[in-house]
N, C-alpha and C positions, 0 to 999 in steps of 0.2 A: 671884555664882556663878563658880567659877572653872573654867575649861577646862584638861584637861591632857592632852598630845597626845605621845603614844610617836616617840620620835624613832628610827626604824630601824636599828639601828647599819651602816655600811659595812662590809659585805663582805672578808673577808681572803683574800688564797690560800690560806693554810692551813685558815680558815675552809673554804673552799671543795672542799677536798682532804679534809678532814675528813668532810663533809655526803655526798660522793660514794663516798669508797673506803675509809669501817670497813666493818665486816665487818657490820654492820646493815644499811647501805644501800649495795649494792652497785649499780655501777653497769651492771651487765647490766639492771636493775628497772629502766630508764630507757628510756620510747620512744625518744628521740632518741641515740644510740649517739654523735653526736658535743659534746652538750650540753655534757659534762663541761669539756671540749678548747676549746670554744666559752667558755666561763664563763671560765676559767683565762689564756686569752688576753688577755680584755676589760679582764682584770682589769690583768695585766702592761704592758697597751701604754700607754705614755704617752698625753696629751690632744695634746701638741704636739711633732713629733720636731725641730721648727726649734733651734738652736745645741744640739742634744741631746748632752750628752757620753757618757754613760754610761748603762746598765740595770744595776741589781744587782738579783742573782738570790739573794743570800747567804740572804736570809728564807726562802726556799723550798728552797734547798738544806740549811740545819739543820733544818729543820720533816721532811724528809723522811729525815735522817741520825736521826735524834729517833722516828722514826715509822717500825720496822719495816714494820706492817702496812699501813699503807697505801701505804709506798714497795712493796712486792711486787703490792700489788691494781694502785696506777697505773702500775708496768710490764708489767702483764700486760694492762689495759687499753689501752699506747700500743702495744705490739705486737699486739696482736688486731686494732686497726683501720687499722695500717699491713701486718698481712701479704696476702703476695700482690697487694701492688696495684701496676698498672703505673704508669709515669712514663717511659717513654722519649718519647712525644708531647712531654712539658713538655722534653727534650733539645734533640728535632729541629726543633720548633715556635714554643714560647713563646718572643717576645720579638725573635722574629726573624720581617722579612719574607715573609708569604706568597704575595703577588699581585706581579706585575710592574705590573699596573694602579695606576698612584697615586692615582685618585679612587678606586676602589672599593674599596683598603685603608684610607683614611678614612676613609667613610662604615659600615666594616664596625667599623673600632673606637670611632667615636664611639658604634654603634648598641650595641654592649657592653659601651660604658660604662654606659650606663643599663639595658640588661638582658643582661646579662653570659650568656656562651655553660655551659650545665654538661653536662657528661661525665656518661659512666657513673659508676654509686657504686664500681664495682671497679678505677677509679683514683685514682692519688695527686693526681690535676687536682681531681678532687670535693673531696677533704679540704681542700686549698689554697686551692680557691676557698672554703669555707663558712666554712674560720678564718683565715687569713687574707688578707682581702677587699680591705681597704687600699691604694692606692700606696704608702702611707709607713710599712708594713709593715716593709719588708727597710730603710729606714733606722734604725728603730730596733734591730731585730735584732743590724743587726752592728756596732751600741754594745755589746751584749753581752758583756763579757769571754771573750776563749780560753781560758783557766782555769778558769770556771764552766760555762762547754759541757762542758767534756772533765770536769770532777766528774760533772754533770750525765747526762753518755754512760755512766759507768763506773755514778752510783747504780742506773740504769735496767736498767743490764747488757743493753747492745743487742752483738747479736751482730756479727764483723765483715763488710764485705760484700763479704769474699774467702773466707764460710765455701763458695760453692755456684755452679754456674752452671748450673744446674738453670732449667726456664721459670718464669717469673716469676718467678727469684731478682734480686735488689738487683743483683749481678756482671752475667746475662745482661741484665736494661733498660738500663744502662752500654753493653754491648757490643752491641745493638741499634741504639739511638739514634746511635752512634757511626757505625755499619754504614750509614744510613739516609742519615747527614747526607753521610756522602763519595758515596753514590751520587749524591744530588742533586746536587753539585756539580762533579761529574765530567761528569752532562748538560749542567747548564748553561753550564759553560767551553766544551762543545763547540759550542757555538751560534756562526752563520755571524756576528753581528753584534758578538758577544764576539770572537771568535777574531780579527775583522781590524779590532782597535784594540789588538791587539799583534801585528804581522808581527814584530818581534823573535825570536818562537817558535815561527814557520813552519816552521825544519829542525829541531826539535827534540820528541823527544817530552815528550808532554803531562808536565807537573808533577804533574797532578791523579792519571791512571791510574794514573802509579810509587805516588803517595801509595795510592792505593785498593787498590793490590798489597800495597804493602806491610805496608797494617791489617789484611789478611784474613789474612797471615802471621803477625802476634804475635796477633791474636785466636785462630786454632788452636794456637797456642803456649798462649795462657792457657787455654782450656777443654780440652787435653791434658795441661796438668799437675798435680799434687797441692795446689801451690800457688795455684794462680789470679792469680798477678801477677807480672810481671816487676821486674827490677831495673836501676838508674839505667846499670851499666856493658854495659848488654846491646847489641848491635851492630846489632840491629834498630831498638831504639829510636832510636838515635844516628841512624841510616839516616832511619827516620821525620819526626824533628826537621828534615834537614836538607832533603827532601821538602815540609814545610811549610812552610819557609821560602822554597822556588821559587812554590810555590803563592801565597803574599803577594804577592812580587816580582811573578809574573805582573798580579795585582788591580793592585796600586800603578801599574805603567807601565800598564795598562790606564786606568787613572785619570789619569795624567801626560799619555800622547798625547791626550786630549780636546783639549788646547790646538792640537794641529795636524791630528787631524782631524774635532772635531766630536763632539757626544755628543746621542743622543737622551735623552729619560726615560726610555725603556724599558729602554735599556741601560744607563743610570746605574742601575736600579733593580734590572738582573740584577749588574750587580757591587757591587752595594752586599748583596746576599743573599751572594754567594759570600763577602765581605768577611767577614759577620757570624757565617756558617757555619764560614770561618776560625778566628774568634774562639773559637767556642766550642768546638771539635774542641782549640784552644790550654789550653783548661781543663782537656778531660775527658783529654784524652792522660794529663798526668800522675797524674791516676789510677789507671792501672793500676799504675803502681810506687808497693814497697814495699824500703826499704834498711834499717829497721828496724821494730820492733815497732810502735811509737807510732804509725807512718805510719797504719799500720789504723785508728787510733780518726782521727786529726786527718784524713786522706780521707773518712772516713765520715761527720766533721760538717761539712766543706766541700763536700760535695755536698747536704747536706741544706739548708744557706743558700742554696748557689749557686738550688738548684731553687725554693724562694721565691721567690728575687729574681725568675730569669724568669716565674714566675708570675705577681708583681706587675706585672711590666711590657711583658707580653703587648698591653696596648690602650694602650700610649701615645702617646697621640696626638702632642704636643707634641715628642718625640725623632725620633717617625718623619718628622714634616713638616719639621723642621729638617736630619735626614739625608739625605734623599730630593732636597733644594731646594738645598745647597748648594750641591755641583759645578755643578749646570745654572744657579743664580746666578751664580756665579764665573767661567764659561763667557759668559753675557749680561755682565756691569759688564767681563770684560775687553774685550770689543768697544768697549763704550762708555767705557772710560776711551782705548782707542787714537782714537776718533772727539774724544773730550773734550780731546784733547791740541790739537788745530787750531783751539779758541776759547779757548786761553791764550796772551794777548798778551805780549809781554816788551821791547820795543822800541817805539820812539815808530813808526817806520812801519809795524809791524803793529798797534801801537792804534789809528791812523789810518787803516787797513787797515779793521778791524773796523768803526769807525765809517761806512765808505762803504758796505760789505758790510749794515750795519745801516741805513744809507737806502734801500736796493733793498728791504729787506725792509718797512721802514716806506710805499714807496710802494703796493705791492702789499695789502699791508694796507688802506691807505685806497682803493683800488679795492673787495675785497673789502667794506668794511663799505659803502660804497654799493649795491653788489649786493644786500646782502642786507635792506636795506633797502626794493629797489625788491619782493623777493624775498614781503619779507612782506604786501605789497598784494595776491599770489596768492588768488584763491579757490581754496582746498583745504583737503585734511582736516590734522588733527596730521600723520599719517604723512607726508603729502603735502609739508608744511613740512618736519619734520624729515629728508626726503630733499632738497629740495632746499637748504635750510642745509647740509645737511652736505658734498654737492657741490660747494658754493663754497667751503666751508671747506678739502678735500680736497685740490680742485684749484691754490687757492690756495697752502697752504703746500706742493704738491710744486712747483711754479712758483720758488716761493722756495729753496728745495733743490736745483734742478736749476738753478737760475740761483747758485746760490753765494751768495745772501744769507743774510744772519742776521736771525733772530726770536728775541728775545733772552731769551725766556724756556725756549727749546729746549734753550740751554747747560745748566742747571743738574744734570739729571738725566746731562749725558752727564760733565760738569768733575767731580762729584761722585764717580765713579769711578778718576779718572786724580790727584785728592789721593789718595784712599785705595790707590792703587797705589804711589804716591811715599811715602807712611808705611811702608805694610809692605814697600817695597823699603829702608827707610832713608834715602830722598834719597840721603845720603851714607854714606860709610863709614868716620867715622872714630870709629864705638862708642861714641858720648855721646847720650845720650837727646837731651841740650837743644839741641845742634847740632842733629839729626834733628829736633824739634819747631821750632827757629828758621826751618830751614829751608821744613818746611811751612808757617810762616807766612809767608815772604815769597812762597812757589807761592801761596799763599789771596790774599796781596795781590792777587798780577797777577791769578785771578781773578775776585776782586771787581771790578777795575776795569774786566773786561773786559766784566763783567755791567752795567758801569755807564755804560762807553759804549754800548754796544748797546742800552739800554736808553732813553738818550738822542736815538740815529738812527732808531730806527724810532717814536718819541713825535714829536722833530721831523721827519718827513716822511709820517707817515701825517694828520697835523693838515693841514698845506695841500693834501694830493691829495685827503682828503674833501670840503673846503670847495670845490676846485675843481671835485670830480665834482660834488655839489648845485647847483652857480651852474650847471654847461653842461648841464645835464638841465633846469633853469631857466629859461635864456634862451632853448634852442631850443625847448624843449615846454610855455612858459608854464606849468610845474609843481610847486610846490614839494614835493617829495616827504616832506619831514618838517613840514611844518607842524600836521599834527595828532600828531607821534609826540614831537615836543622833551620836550615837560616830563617824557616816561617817560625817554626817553635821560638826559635829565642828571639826575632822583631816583634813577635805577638807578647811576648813578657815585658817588651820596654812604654815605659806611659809616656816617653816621649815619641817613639816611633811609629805606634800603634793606639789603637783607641782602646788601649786596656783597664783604664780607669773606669771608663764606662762597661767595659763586661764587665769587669769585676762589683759594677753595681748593679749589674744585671744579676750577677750570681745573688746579692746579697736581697735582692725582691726575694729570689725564688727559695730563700734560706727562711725569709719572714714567711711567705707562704707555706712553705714545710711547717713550720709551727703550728700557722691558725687551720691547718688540714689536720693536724693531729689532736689539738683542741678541739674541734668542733666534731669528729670522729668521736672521741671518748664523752664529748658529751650527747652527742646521737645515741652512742651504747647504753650510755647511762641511761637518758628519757625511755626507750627503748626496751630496758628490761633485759638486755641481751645476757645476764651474765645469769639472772633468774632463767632465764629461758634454756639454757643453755643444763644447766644443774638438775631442771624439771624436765626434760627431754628424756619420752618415754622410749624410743627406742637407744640413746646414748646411754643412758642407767640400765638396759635390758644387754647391750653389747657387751660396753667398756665396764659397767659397775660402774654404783654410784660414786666411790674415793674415787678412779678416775676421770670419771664425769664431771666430779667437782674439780680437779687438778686441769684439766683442760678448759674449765671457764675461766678461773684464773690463770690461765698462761694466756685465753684469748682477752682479757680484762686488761692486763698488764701490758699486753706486747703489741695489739691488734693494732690500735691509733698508730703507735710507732712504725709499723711496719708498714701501710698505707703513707704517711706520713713521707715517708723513707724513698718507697716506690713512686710517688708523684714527687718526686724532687728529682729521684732520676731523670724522667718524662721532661720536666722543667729541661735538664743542662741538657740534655742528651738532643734534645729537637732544637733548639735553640738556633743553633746556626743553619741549621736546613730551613728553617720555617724563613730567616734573613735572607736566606741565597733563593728561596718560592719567590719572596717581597721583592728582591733586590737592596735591600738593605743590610749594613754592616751589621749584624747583631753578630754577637758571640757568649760566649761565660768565659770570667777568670777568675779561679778558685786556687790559694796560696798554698794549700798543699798537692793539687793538681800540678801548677806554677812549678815545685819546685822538682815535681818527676819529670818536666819538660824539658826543665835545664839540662839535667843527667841526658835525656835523649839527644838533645842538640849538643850537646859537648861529644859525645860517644858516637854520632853520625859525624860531627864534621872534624872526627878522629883530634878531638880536642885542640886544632888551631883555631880556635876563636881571639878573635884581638879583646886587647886588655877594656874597652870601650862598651863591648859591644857585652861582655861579662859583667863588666860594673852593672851597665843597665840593666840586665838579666836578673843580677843578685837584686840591684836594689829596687826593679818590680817586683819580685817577690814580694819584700819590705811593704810597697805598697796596695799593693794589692790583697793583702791580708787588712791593711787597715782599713781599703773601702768594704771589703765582705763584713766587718763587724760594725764599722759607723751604719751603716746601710739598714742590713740586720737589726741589727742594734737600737738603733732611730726610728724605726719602723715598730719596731715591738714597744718601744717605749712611750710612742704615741698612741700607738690603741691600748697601751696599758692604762694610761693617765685618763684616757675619753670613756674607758670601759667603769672606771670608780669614781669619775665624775669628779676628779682632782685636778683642778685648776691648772694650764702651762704657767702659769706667773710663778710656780713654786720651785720652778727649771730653776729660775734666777738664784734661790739660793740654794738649792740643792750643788750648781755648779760654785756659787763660793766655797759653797763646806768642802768640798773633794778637793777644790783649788788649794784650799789652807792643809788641808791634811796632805795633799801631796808636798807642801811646801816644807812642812814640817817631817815626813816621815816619805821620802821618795819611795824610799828600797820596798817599802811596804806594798808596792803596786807590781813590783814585780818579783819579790821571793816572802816568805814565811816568816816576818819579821816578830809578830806582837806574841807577848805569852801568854797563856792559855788563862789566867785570873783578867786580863786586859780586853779580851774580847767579850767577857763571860754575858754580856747584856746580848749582844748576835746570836751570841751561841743559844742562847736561852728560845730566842726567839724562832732559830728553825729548829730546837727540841722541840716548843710546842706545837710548828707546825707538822712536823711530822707526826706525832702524836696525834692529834686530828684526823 
């Protein structure tokens, strides 16, 4: 028996244009008024706009050169369901910031991503969202040839949209939307928080107002004349342009002073609106002019692209969090690349330096991990643990901070900002890519090395202060306090045993987060004024006098990020594993100088018979557990430092050959004081002058 099965033929446009607009089947007969439009699109858009060169439209443009009757039915059709419909919202609105709020503009376009907001049917938002619906819409679009739009424009015989400025004419949404966008931005310049992150333009009138003067002026120009548009030589316009261009200037130095005094989110997020507003005021402006004929048809199909585009990209999410995030990034890594410059050694007596700085830290350490050990014998709740771990943990590393030691896994996220400052400043200046790459790799040397002795001080000194705290808790309270706890302490140091590799990248989150809490603190103080406020403070200059007034604003200027900083890193390790054991999941922290007061414990509880296996593994978590704290750390700082200056990850690629070659050529240099002091003098230059700054 044999089966034989009608194979459907695919659909053509013309097919498609055919079935809709002979004169049989019109497509008035059609519930769906935008079906047609709908179908004809689906058809045209490519599956994948990725390396997309081109759209050709050629097949549809002869099918409809070919085809009186139905090119009149489907011009009468695209204009029946474009007339009258507004679109000045998709101007003033799409695509651009609406909320100062940064969570609740997230949360508002992810939620419309999955159910997308719709308009009345008697705008042009309805038609755009129902056809095209896509992101990757207006990419393929404007593959489109300019030559097959403008046949295209002329088969369809769309009228120009300088015929009217009539309400709901094409010319009046233009000049609306326009109207709309500078009033809003005229408010928002004038905001008390905007206005004094440019004193620059304190004695001068506002850029924005001239600008709002002077649009109200050629718009009575255009809808008082026969023509409806002005022209390129008109002296208004010139006037206008040069208006807009203050208007920029204003944003940009708005944007520049963040570096001296501070920037909130909120305010980053009103000038990143006025920015945008800018932007697009920069589009429609030329618009209005007309120096020839042709201008008409080629304005009239780059406003119908343009308005697509914003359509499409009204809820993107990914643009907006990377625009919204970076100033106040870049703002946080430069704090921490200036903090990150004081743990790059370059001299044998500040790597010896480093290494003393890294025993104070290493002693404290093995206090604390005895502590928290006596800590966990508490009868209490989870919460009750995880407040007091995190307590010790807290007060511990601000001990270590305020005492000037190093905890050598602190470095990473702050060093990590001050290479990528030294990249995007060039190191040097003398215009060779591989000079500037050479150079950062000898900064990556010192570095590494510096991560390497520190790394080493508080490993060697937190090992005999825990073994020492266990023997005198020991001998005077006949107590061994880990003798039932060894065997967990030292299976939790092996990365084969235990899922150590993972706390220990747990640790290395919460070491990046300790940074960007400490950045984003000192620039909070800074926007803030705290350290003026603080100097001006009429009862603290009436108590303390004013030399100590001023002495306690800088101790709170200097120290206060750090110490917050410090304290939520506690909070981080110290709840960690309670918050896992609430969930049921394995979470934990594993911190290499933590690591290595653990061993000391579990050696000293299980009266040091640990088999030779179960030490190896011990010793050589350690090892690795240090290196996920700093990749992690590390990797993390490094990323928001590259997205924070808007430096390309392609430049990883040679950043990691130049370190590659210089390690190959000068190992020892990565891990002790090798170059002399004339060999480095390009580096050294460059954190003289940034200290000096």
């Amino acid at each position: 028996m044999k089966l034989f099965f009608k194979v459907k033929p695919k659909p053509t446009p013309a097919g498609l244009l055919t079935n809709f607009f002979d004169e049989s089947q019109f497509w008035r007969e059609k519930e769906d008024d935008l079906e047609p439009l709908v179908e004809l699109i689906r058809l045209i858009r490519p599956l994948k706009t990725k390396n997309l060169e081109s759209i050709d439209l050629q097949e549809i443009l002869s099918f409809l050169k070919d085809n009186y009757g139905i090119r009149k039915q489907f011009s009468i059709y695209i204009k029946e369901i474009l007339k009258d419909k507004k679109f000045n919202k998709i101007l003033s609105d799409a695509a651009i910031l609406q909320d100062v709020d940064f969570v609740f503009e997230v949360k508002k376009r992810i939620f419309s991503k999955f159910l997308p907001y719709q308009p009345q049917k008697n705008t042009l938002e309805y038609i755009l969202n129902q056809v095209f619906y896509r992101d990757d819409d207006t990419i393929w679009i404007n593959r489109i040839p300019s030559q097959q739009l403008e046949e295209l424009y002329g088969l369809l015989k769309f009228k120009s949209i300088y015929e009217s400025t009539e309400l709901n004419s094409v010319l009046s949404e233009l000049l609306f939307g326009m109207h709309l966008i500078t009033q809003r931005i005229s408010g928002r310049a004038m905001e008390t928080d905007v206005i004094k992150m440019v004193p620059e333009f304190d004695d001068y009138e506002s850029p924005f107002s001239a600008f709002e003067k002077e649009l109200f002026q050629i718009e009575d120009k255009i809808k008082n004349s026969e023509k409806h548009f002005i022209k390129s030589n008109d002296l208004s316009y010139a006037q206008l342009l040069v208006l807009h261009k203050q208007c920029e200037e204003f944003v940009d130095k708005a944007f520049h002073n963040s570096s001296k005094y501070g920037i909130s989110l909120r305010v980053n997020q009103n000038l990143l609106k006025i920015r945008q507003q800018l932007e697009r005021l920069k589009f429609l402006i030329p618009l209005l002019l007309v120096d020839k004929e042709n201008d008409k048809k080629s304005n009239g199909i780059a406003l119908a692209l343009h308005l697509i585009k914003y359509n499409c990209y009204k809820n993107n999410v990914r643009k907006f969090i990377s625009e919204s995030t970076q100033l106040i990034s870049y703002e946080i890594t430069q704090h921490t690349a200036k903090t990150g410059e004081h743990y790059i050694t370059e001299s044998r007596k500040e790597y010896f330096k480093m290494f003393r700085t890294a025993l104070g830290g290493g002693f404290i350490v093995g206090i604390m991990g005895v502590i928290k050990v006596l800590l966990s014998k508490a009868d209490t709740s989870f919460f009750g643990h995880a407040f007091l771990y995190s307590m010790n943990y807290a007060f511990g590393f601000i001990a270590i901070y305020l005492l000037g030691f190093t905890l050598a896994t602190k470095q990473p996220a702050m060093t990590a900002s001050a290479l990528i400052k030294a990249l995007e400043e060039g190191v040097i200046k003398q215009g060779k890519d591989a000079e500037k790459y050479r150079a950062f790799a000898i900064l990556f040397a010192r570095v590494f090395r510096s991560q390497f002795i520190a790394f080493v001080g508080n490993v060697i000194m937190a090992f005999p202060v825990s073994l020492l705290g266990v023997w005198l808790i020991d001998y005077t309270l006949h107590y061994n306090i880990t003798a039932t706890k060894w065997e967990s302490l030292l299976i939790d140091l092996s990365p084969i045993h235990s899922l150590a590799i993972l706390h220990a990248a747990i640790a290395g989150v919460f070491l990046f987060l300790s940074g960007i809490i400490s950045g984003s603190i000192a620039n909070r103080d800074k926007h803030n004024q705290v350290f003026f406020r603080i100097t001006e403070h009429p009862l603290l200059k009436r108590s303390l006098g004013k030399d100590r007034t001023i002495k306690l604003a800088k101790l709170y200027e200097k120290r206060w990020a750090g110490i917050v900083s410090n304290f939520w890193f506690g909070i981080f390790m110290g709840s960690t594993a309670s918050i896992g054991l609430f969930l049921g999941l394995n979470l934990d922290i594993r911190h290499i100088t933590f690591g290595s007061g653990n061993l000391a414990l579990a050696l000293y509880g299980a009266n040091y018979a640990v088999s030779d296996s179960m030490l190896f593994w011990g010793v050589f978590g350690i090892g690795i557990i240090g290196l996920v704290n700093f990749m992690v750390s590390f990797s993390l700082s490094l990323g928001l430092a590259f997205r924070s200056r808007a430096i390309s990850l392609f430049e990883l690629r040679f950043v990691t050959i130049s370190i590659w070659n210089h390690f190959k050529s000068r190992p020892f240099s990565f891990f002790f004081p090798t170059e002399k002091k004339n060999k480095s003098v390009v580096v050294e230059n460059y954190l003289s002058t940034e200290e000096q700054k």
